[in-house]
N, C-alpha and C positions, 0 to 999 in steps of 0.2 A: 570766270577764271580767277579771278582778281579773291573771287570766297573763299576758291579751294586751298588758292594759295596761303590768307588766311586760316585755314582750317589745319594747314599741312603745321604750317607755326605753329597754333597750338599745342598740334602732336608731338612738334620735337621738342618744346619746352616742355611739357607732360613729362614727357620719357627723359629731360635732362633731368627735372626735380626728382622724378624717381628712383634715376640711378644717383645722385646726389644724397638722399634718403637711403637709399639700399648701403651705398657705400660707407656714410656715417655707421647708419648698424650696424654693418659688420667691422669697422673698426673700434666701437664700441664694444660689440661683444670678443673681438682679437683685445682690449683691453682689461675686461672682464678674465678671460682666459688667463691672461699676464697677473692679474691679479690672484686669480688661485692660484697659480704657479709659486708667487711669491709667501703667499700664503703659508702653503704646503709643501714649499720644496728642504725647510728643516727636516722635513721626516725621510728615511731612506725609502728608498724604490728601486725599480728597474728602469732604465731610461726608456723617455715617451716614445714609440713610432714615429711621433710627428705633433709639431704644436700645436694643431686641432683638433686633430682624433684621439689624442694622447695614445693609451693602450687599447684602443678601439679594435684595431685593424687584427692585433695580436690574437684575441679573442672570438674575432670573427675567422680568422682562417684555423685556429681547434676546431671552431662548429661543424666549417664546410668542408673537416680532411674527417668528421665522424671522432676527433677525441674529448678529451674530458676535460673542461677547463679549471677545474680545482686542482688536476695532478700540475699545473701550471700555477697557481698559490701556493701549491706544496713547493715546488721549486724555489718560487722567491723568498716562502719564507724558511728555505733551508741557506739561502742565498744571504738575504738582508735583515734576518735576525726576527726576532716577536714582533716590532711594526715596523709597516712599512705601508705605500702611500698605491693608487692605482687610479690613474687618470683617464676618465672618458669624458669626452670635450672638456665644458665646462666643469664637471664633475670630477671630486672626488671622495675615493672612499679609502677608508685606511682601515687595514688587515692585521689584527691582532691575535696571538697565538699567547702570550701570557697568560697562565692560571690565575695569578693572583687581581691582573685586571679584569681577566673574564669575570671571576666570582664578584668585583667590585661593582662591576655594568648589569649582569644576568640577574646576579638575586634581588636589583634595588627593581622599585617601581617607577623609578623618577624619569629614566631614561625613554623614552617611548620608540614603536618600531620603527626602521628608519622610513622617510615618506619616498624615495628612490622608488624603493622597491615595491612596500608594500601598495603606495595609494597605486602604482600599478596593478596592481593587481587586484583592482578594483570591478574594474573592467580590462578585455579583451580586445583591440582595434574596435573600441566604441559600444562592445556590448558587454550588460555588467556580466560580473564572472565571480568572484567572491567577496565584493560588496564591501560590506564595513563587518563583514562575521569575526569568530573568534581570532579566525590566523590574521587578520589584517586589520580589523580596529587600534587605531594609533590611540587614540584618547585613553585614559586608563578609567576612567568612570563608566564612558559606555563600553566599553570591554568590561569592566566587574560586574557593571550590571548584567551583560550577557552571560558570564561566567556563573554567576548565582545564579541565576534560570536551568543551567546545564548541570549544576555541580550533581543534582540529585540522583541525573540517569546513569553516571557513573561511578556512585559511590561501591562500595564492596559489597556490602548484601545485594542490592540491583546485580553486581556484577555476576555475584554467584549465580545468580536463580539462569543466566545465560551458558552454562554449562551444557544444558539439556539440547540449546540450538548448536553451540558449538563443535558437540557430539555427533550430531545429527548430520550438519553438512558436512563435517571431516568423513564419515562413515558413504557419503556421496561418492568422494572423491578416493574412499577405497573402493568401492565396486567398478567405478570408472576403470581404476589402473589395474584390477584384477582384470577386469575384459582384456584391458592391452596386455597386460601380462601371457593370458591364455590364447591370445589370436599373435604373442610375440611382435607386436607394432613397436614401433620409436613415440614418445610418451612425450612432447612438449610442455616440461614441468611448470616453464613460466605461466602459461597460457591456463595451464591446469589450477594452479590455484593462484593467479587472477579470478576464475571464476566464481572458486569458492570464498575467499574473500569477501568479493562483489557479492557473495547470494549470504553471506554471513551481515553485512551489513543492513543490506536492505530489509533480510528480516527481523534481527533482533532493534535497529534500528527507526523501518518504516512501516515494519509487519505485512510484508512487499513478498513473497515467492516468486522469483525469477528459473529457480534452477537451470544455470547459464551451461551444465553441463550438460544438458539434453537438449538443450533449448538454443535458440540465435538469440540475441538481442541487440539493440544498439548503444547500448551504453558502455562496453569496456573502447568500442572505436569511437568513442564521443570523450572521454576521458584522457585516453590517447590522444584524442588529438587537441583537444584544452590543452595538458600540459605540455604539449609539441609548441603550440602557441604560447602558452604561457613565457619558454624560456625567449624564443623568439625575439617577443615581445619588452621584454625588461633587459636584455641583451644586446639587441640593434635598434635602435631607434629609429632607422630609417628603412627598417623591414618593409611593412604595410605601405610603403612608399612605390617602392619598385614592381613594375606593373608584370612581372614573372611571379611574382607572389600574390597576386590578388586570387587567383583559384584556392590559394590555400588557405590564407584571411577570410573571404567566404568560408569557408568550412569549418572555420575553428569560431567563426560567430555562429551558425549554422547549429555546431555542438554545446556551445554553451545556452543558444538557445533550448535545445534540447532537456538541457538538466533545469533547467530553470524552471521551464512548464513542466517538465511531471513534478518537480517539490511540489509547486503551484496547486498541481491539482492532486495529490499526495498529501498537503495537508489542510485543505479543505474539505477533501473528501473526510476524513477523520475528525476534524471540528464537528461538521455533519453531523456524523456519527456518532461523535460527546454531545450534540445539544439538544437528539432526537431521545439520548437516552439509553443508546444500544450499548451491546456490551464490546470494548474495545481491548486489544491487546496491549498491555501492560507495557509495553515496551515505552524503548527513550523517544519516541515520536508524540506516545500518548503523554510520556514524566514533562516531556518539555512545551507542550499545551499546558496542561495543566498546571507548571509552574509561571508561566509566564502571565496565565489571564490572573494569576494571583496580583500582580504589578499592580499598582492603585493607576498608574498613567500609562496605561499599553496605549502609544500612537501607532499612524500607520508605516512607520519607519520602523518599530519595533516589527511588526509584521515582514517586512520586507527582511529585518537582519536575521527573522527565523529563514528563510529562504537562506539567503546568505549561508546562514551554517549549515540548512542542509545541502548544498551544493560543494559544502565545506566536509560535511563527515562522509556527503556521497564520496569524494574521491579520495579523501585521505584515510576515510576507514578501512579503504581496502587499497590500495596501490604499495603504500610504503611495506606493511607487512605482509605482501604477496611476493614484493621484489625481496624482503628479508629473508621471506623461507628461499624461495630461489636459488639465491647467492649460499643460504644453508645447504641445500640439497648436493650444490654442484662442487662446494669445500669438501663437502663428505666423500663426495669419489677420488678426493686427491688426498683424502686421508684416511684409510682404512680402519690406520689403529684406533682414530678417536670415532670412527664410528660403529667398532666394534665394542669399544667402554660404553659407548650409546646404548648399544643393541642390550647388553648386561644388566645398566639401568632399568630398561623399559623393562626387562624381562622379571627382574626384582621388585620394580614397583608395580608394573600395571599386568605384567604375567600376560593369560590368554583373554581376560576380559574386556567386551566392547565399548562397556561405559568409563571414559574417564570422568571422578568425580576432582572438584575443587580442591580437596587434601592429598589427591595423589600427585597433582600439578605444583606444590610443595616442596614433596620428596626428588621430583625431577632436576635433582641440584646439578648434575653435569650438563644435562640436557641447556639447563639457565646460563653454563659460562658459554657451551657453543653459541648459543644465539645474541649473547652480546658481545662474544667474538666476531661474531657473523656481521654486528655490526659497528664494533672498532674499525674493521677494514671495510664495511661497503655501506658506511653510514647513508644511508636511502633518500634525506632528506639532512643533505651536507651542508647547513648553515642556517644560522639568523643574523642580523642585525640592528642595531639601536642608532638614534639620532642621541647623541650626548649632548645633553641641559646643562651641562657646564665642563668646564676643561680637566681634565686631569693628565698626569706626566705617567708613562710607562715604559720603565726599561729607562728612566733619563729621557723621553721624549717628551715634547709635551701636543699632548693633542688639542685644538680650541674648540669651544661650546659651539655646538650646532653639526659637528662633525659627524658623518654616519660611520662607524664602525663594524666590519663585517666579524663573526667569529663561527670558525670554517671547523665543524666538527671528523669531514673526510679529511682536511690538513692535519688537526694537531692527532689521531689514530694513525695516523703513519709517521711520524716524526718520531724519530730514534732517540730523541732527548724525554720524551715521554716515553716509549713502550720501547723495552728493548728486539732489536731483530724485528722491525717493524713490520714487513711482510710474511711473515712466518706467523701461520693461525695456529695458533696455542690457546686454546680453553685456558688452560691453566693460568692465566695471567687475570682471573677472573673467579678464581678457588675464592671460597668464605674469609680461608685466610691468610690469604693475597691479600699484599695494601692496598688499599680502595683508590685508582688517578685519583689524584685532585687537581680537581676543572680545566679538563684535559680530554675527558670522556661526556658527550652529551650530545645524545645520538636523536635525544627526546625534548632539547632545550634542556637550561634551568633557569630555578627561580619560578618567580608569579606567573609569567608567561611559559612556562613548560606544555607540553601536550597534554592537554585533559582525558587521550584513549590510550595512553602506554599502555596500562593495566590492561587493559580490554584488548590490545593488540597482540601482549604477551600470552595471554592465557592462550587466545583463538592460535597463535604461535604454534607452544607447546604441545595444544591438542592434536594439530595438524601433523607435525614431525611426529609426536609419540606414538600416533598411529600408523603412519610411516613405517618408522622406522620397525614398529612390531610386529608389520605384515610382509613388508620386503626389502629387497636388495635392488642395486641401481645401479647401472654406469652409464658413462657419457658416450654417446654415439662419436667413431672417432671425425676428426677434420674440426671440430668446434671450436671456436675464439675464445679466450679467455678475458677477452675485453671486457669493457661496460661502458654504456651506453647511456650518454647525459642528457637526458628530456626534462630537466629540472629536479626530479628524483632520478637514480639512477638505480638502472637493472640491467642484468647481463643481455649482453648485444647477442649472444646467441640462444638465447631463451630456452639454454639446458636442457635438450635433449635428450633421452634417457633412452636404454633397454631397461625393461624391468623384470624382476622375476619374484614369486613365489617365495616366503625365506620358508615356507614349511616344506618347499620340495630341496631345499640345502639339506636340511635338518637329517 
């Protein structure tokens, strides 16, 4: 009796030190808190929810009512001016809408991406998901390094000779919508060229045939659900926690494992292929092999961050500009006139012929302000951010080294002090000879860190509407949302349902 009663002592002294431990830490980290507060509280904001979660809570009931938590940075900073501060727990990030600091942070290399965000998205609840690739490498050496390896598959001549596949899958996705046309179905545009996208990448890409429009696969609901996870993830931090979310944690590791083993075996299979001799397709799969064994020190980390980007161009080569045409498609039923000045274009430049070449894509100059109209207001991929390596003052504030600064390309395209009548899609705000924003518009980044597949994403764009728009007419089945739908990239929540019709039975 006399042990257990010892034993029992033990236990309550145990559990006295640990609650003595537990309670120091967290008043050390309630200090910590105190301490950025002090820090960051010169700079304007919105008042915190609460002095732990700061704007935590805020953020987390957008997710769970379904809105969009930029049109909520759009607020504040029509609220609290070009900066301003946003507090989760310990964490702060301050939100800049100044052109003249964007250009000063964007074009330099000094500043690296912030580690908030990006080393998240390293990995997925424990599984990697885009690594140290191009989008998330914070170091700027091993990111050049990677960058010089990739620059080849994307230069312009490369780019041109991709016309032929461009053509190819758009011509897909008219036979598709000619059957719906003639059987008169409702035409789910998102879903539609999601796929072509996805079968555009993978071929001129991995030299991969999927034809997702005949075909099932699991990769557009593995994509999906990556960046379901993805925002999740970099947004709540105590997601993965709550044991209502474990079904879905499994699955968003599940998919990331998914894209990871076919690169895996995608580009081994093709090494193979190079080292036996055979003859391999030209593509950015074969460019970025063959530049990378150039390297005098390929480690096997180098190997890995080619995974990395392919996991990387798997879903950004096709996601962002699948949700651009989309958001394109579904402006154009709410604007007839400008997409009868469309219908004009196409008819002047590319007439009745199937092949669009490189130099017709050009002359497509109205076609080029809708699509960056398209994404002044539904920038697809609404921000980056920097960790700044030393302090600088903006607007009179001064920011301190080490700060992460977000700059929110969906904010400053609707802000009325940049673009007048900011919800009113106007091409015309984007004529030749229209003033150019300055660094105001950067749907693509800028500076060193800009997207290395605009060009690739524009052309595939282009060909996709000019063929479109050459073959038919469209409206929106009625009851649709006009929303959009924030998965980390944003696409319309009703995935633009259409009738479609024939334009040669108008004519």
């Amino acid at each position: 009796m006399a042990f257990f009663s010892f034993l029992f002592g033990l236990l309550l002294n145990a559990l006295l030190v640990l609650f003595i431990v537990l309670l120091v830490a967290f008043l050390g980290y309630c200090l910590y808190i105190k301490y950025t507060h002090i820090k960051y509280d010169h700079i304007p904001g919105p008042p915190r929810d609460s002095f732990l979660l700061g704007h935590s809570p805020t953020f987390l009931k957008i997710m769970r009512d379904g809105g969009v938590v930029h049109d909520k940075f759009l607020e504040w900073a029509e609220i609290y001016g070009p900066v301003y501060r946003v507090n989760g727990l310990h964490f702060v990030m301050v939100t800049v809408t100044c052109p003249e600091a964007t250009k000063e942070v964007l074009m330099s290399p000094k500043h690296p991406k912030d580690k908030f965000t990006y080393k998240k998205l390293f990995c997925l609840f424990g599984q990697r998901f885009l690594g140290n690739g191009l989008v998330t490498a914070r170091d700027h050496e091993m990111w050049y390094k990677q960058r010089r390896i990739m620059d080849p598959a994307f230069s312009s001549l490369y780019l041109r000779g991709l016309m032929g596949t461009f053509n190819e899958r758009a011509e897909k996705l008219m036979e598709r919508l000619s059957e719906i046309a003639d059987r008169k179905m409702e035409a789910n545009m998102l879903n539609l060229v999601n796929c072509v996208t996805l079968d555009v990448i993978n071929k001129v890409a991995f030299g991969v045939e999927l034809d997702l429009l005949n075909t099932t696969s699991p990769f557009p609901k593995a994509i999906e659900t990556c960046l379901k996870g993805m925002m999740y993830y970099v947004r709540d931090s105590f997601f993965e926690f709550k044991p209502k979310n474990r079904p879905f944690v499994k699955e968003v590791r599940e998919a990331c494992r998914l894209l990871r083993s076919t690169g895996a075996k995608w580009v081994n299979e093709r090494k193979t292929a190079m080292q036996n001799g055979e003859e391999v397709p030209k593509d950015i799969l074969t460019q970025i092999i063959k530049t990378a064994a150039a390297e005098e020190n390929m480690t096997e980390e180098d190997e890995e961050f080619m995974l990395d980007n392919f996991v990387t161009f798997f879903i950004a080569g096709q996601e962002t500009t699948a949700n651009q045409l989309a958001f394109c498609i579904r402006e154009l039923t709410r604007h007839p006139d400008i997409l009868e000045k469309l219908q004009k274009e196409v008819e002047e430049v590319i007439g009745m012929k199937q092949e669009i070449s490189y130099d017709d894509l050009g002359k497509l100059v109205y076609l080029s302000q809708v699509l960056k109209e398209t994404l002044r207001l539904y920038s697809t991929a609404p921000g980056t951010s920097r960790e700044l390596t030393e302090e600088i003052t903006v607007d009179g504030i001064r920011i301190p080294a080490g700060t992460s600064v977000m700059f929110n390309s969906y904010v400053c395209g609707r802000m009325e002090k940049f673009f007048r009548d900011p919800l009113k899609f106007d091409p015309d705000r984007f004529h030749p000879d229209a003033p150019k924003p300055y660094y105001c518009y950067y749907p693509f980044v800028l500076g060193p860190r800009s997207c290395l597949g605009q060009n690739f994403a524009q052309m595939e764009a282009k060909v996709v509407m000019a063929k479109l728009i050459q073959r038919f007419s469209w409206e929106l089945v009625p009851g649709q949302s006009f929303d959009i739908q924030d998965t980390g990239t944003l696409r319309p929540k009703s995935g633009v349902v259409c009738s479609v019709r024939h334009r040669k039975d108008e004519i």
